[in-house]
N, C-alpha and C positions, 0 to 999 in steps of 0.2 A: 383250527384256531383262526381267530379275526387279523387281520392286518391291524397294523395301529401308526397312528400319527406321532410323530415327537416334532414340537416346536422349540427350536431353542434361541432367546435372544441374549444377547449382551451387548456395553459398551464399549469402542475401542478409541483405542487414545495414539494410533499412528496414523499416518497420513494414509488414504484412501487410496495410496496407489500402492506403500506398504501394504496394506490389508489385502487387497486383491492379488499380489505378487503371493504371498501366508496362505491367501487360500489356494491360488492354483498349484501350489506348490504340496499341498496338503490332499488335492483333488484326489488323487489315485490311492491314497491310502484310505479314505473313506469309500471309494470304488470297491476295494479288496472287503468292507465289513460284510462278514457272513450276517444274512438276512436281511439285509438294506438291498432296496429295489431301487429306490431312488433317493435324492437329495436335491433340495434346491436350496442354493444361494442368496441369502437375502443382505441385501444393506441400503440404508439408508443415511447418506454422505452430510446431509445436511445435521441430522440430530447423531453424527458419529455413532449411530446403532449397525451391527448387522447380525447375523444368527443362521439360521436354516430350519426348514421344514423336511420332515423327511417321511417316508414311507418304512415298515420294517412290515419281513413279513407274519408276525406274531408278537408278542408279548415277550416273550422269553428270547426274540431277539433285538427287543430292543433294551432290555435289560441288561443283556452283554452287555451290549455296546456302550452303556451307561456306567460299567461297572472296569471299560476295559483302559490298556494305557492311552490310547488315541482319545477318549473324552477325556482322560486327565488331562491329558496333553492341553487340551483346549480351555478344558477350568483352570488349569494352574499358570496359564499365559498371563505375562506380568501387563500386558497390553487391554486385558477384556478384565471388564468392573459389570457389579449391577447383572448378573449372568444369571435367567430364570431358563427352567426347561419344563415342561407342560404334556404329558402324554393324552392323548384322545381316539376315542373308539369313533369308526367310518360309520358315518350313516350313507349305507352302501346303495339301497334304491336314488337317493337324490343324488348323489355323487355320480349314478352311471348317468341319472339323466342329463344333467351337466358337462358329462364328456371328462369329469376326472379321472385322472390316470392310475385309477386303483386294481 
């Protein structure tokens, strides 16, 4: 099976150092998701967005993960509004020539 992309953004509405305390804090239990390679952190301080990109390594794992208490956890935060998530298949030849980490 393909590796696959999951993008997820939302709004939040704590202070930016709030949020980044929520995430580090959160960091090692998305470490533990069975089939997640990777994660990255995204925010954007100025329009109060931030979300993450992530790596899973199949379909059916990123579908757990979508279905487990850790994204509920994440969707049902009274803090994130406006919360989209976005799954995408690797275009793997361009992606190695670019040096991403797939």
């Amino acid at each position: 099976m393909a590796a696959k992309i999951l993008q997820i953004n939302f709004k939040f509405s704590v202070s930016k150092d709030d949020y980044r305390q929520a995430a580090a804090s959160l960091a090692s239990a998305f470490a533990e998701v069975e089939g997640l390679r990777w994660k990255i952190w995204t925010i954007d301080e100025a329009q109060s967005m931030a979300g993450g990109v992530y790596l899973f390594d199949d379909e059916p794992s990123l579908t757990r993960f979508l279905e487990s208490p850790l994204a509920d956890q994440v969707r049902s935060h009274p803090a994130f509004t406006e919360m989209s998530a976005s799954s995408f298949d690797i275009v793997a030849d361009a992606t190695t020539a670019t040096r991403g980490p797939v």
